[in-house]
N, CA, C and O atoms as a DFTB+ gen file, in Angstrom:
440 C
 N C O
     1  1      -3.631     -16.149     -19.975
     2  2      -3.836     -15.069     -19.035
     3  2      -5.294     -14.640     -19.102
     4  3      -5.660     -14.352     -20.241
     5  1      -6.251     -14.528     -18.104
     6  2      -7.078     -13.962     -17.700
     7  2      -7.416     -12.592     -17.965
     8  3      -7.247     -11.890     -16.968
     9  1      -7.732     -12.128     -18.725
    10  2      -8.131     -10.585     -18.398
    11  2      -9.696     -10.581     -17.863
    12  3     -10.517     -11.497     -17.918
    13  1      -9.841      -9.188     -17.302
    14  2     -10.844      -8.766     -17.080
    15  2     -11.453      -8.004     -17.576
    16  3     -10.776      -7.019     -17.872
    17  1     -12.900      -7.905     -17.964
    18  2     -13.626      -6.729     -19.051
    19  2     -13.110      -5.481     -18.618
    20  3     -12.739      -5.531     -17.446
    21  1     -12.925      -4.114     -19.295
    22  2     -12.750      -3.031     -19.385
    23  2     -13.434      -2.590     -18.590
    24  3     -12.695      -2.579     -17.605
    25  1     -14.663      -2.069     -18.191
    26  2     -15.602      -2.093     -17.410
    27  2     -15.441      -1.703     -15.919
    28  3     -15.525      -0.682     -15.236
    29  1     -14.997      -3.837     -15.648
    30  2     -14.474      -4.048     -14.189
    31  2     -13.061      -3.642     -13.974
    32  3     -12.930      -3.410     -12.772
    33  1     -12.198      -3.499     -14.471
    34  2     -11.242      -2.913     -14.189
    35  2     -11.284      -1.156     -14.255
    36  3     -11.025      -0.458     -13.275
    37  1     -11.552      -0.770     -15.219
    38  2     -12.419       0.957     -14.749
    39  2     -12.847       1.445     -13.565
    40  3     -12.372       2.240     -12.753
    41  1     -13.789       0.841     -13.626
    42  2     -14.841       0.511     -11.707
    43  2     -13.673       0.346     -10.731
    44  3     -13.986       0.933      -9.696
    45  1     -12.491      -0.189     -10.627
    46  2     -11.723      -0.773      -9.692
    47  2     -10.906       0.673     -10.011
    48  3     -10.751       1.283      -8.954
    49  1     -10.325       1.409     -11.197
    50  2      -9.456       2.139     -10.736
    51  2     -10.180       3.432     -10.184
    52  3      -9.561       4.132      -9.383
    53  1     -11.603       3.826     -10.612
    54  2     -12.328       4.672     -10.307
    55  2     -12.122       4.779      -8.596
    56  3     -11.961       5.696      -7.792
    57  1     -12.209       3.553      -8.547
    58  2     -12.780       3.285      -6.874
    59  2     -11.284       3.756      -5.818
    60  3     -11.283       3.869      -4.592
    61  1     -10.231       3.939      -6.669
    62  2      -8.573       4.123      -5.822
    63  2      -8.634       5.400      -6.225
    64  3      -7.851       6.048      -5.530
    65  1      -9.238       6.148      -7.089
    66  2      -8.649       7.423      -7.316
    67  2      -9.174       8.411      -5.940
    68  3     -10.061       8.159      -5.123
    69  1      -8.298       9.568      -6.032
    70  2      -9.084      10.149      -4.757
    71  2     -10.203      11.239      -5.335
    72  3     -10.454      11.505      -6.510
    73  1     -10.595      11.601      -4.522
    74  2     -12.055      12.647      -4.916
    75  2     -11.360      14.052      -4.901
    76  3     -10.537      14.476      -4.090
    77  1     -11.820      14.580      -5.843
    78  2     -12.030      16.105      -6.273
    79  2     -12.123      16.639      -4.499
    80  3     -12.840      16.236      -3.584
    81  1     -10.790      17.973      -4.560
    82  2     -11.067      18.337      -3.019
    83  2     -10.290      17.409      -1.632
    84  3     -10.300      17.833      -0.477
    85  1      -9.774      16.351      -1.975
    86  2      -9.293      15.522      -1.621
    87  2      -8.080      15.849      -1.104
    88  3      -7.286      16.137      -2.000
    89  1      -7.397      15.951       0.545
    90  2      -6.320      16.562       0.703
    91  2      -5.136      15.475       1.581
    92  3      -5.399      14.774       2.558
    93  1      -3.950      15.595       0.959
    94  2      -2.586      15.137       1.530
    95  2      -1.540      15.826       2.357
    96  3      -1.625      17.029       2.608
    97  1      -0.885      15.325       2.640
    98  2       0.237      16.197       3.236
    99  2       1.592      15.206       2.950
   100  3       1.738      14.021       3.252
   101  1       2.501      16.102       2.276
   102  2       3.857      16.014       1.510
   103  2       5.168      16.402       2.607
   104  3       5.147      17.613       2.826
   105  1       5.868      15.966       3.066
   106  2       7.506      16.492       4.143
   107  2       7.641      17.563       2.719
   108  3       7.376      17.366       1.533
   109  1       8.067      18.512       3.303
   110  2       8.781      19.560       2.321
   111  2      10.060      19.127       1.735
   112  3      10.276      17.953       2.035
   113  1      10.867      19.578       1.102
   114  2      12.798      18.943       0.356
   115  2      12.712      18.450      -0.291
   116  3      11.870      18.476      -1.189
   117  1      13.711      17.652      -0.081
   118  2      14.290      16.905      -1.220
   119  2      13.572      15.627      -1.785
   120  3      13.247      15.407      -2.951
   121  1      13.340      14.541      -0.258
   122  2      12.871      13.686      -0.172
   123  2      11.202      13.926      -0.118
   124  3      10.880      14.252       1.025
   125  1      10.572      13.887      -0.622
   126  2       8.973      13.971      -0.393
   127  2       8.423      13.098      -0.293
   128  3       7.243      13.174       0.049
   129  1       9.195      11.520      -0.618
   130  2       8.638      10.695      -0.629
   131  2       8.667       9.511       0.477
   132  3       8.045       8.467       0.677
   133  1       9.807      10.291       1.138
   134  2       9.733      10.050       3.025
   135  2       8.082       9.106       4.057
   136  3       6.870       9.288       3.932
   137  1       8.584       8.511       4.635
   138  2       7.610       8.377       5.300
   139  2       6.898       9.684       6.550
   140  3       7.349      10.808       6.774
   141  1       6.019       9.195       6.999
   142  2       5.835      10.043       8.196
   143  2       6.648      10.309       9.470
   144  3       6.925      11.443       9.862
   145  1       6.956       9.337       9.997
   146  2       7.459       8.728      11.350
   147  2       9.157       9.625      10.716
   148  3       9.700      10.200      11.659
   149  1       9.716       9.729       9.749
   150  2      10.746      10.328       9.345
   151  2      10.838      12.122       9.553
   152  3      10.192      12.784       8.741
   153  1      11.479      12.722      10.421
   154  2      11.484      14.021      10.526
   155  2      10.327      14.478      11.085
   156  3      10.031      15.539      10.535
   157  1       9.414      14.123      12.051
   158  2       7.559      14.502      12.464
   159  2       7.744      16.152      12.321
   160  3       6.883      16.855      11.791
   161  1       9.062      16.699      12.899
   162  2       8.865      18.271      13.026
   163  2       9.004      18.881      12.047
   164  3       8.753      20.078      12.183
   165  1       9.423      18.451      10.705
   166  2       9.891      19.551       9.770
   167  2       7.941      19.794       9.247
   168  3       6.877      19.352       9.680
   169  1       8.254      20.509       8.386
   170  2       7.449      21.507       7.105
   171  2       6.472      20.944       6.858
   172  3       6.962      19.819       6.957
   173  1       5.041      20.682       6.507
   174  2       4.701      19.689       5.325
   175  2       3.679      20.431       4.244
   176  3       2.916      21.330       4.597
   177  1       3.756      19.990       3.023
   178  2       2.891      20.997       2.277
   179  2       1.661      20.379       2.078
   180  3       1.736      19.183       1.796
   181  1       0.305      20.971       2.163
   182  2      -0.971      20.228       1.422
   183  2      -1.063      20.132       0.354
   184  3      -0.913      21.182      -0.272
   185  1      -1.355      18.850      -0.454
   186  2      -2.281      19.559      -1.677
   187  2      -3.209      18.806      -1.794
   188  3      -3.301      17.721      -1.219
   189  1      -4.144      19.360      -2.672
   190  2      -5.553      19.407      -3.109
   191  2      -5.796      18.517      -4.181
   192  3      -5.428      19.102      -5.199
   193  1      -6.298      17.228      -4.504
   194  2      -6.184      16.655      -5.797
   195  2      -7.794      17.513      -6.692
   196  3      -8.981      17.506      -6.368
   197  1      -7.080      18.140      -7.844
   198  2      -8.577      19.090      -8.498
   199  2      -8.702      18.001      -9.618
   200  3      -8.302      18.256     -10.753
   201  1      -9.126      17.071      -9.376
   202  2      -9.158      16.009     -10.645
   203  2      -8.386      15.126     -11.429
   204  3      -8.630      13.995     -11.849
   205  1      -7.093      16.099     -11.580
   206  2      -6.467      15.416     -12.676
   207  2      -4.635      15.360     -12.280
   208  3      -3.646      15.041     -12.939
   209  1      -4.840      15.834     -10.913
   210  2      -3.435      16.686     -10.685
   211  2      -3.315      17.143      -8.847
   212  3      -4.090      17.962      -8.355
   213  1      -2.348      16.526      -8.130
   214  2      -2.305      17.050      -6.818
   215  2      -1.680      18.663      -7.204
   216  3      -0.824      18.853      -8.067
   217  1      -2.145      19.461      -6.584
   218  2      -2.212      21.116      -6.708
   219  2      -1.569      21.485      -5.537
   220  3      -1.466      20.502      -4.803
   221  1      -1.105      22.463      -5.066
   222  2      -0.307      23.196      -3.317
   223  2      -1.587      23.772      -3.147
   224  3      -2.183      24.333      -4.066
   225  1      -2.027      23.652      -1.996
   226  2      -3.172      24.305      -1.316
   227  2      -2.521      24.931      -0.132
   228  3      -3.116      25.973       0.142
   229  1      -1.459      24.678       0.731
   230  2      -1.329      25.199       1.607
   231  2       0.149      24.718       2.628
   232  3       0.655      23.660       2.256
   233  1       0.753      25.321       3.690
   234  2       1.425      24.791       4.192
   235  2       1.174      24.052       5.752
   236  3       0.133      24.402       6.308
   237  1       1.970      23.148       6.425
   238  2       1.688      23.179       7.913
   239  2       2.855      23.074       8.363
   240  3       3.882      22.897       7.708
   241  1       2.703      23.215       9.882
   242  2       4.207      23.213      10.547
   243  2       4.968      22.403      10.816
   244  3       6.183      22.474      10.996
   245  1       3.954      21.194      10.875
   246  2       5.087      19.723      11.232
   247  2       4.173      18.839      10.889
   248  3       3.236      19.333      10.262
   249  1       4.100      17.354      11.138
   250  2       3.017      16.173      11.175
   251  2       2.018      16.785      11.599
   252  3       1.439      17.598      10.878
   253  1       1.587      16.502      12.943
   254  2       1.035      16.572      13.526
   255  2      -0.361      17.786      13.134
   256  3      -1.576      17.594      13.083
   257  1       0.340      18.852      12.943
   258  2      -0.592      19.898      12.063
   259  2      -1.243      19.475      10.741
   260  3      -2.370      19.694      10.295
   261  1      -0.161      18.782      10.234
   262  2      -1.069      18.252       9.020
   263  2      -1.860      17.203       8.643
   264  3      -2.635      17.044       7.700
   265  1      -1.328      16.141      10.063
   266  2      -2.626      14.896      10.144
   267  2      -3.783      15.883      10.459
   268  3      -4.821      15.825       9.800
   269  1      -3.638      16.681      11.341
   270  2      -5.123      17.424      11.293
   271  2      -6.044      18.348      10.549
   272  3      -7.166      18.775      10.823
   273  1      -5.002      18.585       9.224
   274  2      -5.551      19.485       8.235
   275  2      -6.511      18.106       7.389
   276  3      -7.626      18.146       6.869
   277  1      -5.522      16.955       7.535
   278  2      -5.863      16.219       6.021
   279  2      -6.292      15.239       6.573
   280  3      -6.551      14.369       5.742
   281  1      -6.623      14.767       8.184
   282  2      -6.721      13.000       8.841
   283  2      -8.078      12.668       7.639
   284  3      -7.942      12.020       6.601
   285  1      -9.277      13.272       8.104
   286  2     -10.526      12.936       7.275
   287  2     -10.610      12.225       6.044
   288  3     -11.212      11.203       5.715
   289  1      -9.543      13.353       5.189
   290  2      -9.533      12.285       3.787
   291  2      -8.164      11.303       3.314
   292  3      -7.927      10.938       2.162
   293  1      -7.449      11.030       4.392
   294  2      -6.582       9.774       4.787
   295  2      -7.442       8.621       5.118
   296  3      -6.996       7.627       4.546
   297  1      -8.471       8.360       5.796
   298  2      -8.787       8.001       5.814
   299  2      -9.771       7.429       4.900
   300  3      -9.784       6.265       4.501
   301  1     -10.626       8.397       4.597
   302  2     -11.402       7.914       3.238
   303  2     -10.578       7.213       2.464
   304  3     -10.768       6.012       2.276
   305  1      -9.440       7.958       1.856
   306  2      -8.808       7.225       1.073
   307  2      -8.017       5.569       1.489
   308  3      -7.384       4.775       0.793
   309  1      -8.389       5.562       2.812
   310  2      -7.596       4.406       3.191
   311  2      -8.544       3.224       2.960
   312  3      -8.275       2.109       2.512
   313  1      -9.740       3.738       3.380
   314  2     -11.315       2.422       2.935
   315  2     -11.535       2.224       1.761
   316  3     -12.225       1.320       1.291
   317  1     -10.939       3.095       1.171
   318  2     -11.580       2.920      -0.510
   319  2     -10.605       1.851      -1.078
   320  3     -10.862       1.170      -2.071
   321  1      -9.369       1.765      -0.292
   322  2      -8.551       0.548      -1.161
   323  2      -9.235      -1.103      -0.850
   324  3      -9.450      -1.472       0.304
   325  1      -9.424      -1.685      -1.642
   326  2      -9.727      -3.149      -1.506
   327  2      -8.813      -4.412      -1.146
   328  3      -8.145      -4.844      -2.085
   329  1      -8.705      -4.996      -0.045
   330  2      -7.310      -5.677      -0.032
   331  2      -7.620      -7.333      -0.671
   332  3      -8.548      -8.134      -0.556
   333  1      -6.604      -7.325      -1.218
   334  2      -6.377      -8.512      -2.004
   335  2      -6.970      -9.535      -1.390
   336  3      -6.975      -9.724      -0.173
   337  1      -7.620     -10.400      -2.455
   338  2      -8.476     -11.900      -2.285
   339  2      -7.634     -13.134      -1.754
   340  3      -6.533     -13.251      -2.292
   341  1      -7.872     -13.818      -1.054
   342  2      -6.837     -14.790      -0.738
   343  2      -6.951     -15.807      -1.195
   344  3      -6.043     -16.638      -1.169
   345  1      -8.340     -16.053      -1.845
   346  2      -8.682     -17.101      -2.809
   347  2      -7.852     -17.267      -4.093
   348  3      -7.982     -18.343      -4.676
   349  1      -7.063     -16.403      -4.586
   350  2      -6.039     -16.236      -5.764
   351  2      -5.195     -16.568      -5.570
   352  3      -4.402     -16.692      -6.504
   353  1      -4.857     -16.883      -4.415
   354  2      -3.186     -17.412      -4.268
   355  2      -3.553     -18.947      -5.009
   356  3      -4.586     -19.565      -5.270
   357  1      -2.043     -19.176      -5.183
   358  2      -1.825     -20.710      -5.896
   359  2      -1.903     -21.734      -4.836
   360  3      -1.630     -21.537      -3.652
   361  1      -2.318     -22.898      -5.388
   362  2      -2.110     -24.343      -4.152
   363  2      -1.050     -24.610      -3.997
   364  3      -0.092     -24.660      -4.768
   365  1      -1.269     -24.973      -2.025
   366  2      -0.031     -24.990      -1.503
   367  2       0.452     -26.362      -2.185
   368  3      -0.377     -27.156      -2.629
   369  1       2.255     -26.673      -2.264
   370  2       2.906     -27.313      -2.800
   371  2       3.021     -28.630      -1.983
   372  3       3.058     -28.524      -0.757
   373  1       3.092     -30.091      -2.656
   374  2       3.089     -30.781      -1.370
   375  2       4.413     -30.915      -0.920
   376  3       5.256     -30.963      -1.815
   377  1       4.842     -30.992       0.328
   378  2       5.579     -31.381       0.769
   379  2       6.748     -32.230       0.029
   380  3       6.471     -33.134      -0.759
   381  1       7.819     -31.932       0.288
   382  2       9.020     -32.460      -0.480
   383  2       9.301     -33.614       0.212
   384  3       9.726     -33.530       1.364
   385  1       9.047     -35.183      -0.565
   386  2       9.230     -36.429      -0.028
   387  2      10.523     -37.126      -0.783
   388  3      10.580     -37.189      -2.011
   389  1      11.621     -37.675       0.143
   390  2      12.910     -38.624      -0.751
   391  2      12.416     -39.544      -2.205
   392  3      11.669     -40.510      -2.046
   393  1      12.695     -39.321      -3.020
   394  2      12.422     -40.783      -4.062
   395  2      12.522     -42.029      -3.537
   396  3      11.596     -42.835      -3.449
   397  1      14.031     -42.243      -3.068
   398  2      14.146     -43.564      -2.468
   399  2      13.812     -43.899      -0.735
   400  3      13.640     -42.999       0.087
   401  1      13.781     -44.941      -0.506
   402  2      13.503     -44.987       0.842
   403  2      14.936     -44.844       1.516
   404  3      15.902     -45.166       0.825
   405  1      15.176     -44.332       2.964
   406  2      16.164     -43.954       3.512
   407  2      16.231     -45.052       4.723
   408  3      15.254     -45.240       5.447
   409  1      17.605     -45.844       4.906
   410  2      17.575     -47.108       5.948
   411  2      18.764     -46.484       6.827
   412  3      19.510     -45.680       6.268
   413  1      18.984     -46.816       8.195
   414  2      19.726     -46.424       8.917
   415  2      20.703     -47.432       8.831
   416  3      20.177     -48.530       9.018
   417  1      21.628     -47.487       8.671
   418  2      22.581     -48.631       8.833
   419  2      22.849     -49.532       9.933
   420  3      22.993     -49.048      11.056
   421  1      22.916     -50.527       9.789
   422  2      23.025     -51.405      11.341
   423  2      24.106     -51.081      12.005
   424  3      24.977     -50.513      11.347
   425  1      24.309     -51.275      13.126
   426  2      25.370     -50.958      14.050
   427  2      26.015     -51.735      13.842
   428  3      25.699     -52.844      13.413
   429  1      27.170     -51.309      14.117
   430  2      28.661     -52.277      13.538
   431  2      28.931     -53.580      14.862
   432  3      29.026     -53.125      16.002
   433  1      28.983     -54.285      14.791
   434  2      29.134     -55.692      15.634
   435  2      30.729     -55.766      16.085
   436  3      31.731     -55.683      15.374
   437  1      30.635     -55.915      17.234
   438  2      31.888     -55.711      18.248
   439  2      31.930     -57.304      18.281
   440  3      32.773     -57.886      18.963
């Protein structure tokens, strides 16, 4: 197994964390971990990441209010992720060929 220096992997999680001030929006209940497109009208709460910890900063009334409290740093946070190398994938496999050779049988003679 490959590892990578301490360092470069640091640098990489540095680079996903969000920034101090940094704001989300949460569906209120049970489920928080809901998508968007799920319930657009209910509740949603902000919070604030202060470093170490998402915090309640505030409430909004539905989606829509709160893509506009928080769109700015959705976004930031959406550039800052790096998407996977495609050079890492494994080589493709060859093709699955018979061992033996395959003969059609002759037609039966009338």
């Amino acid at each position: 197994m490959d590892d990578e220096p301490l360092e470069q992997w640091a640098a990489r999680r540095e680079q996903r964390r969000p920034a101090p001030g940094e704001r989300r929006a949460m569906p209120l209940g049970d489920d928080s971990e809901r998508g968007s497109h799920v319930g657009p009208d209910a509740p949603r709460g902000i919070q604030e990441w202060d470093g170490h910890q998402w915090a309640p900063a505030g409430i909004a009334e539905d989606f829509t209010t709160a893509a506009a409290e928080t769109g700015e740093d959705a976004m930031a946070r959406a550039e800052r992720v790096p998407l996977p190398k495609f050079g890492k994938l494994p080589a493709r496999p060859e093709p699955w060929r018979p061992t033996e050779v395959f003969r059609r049988p002759a037609p039966p003679r009338s």
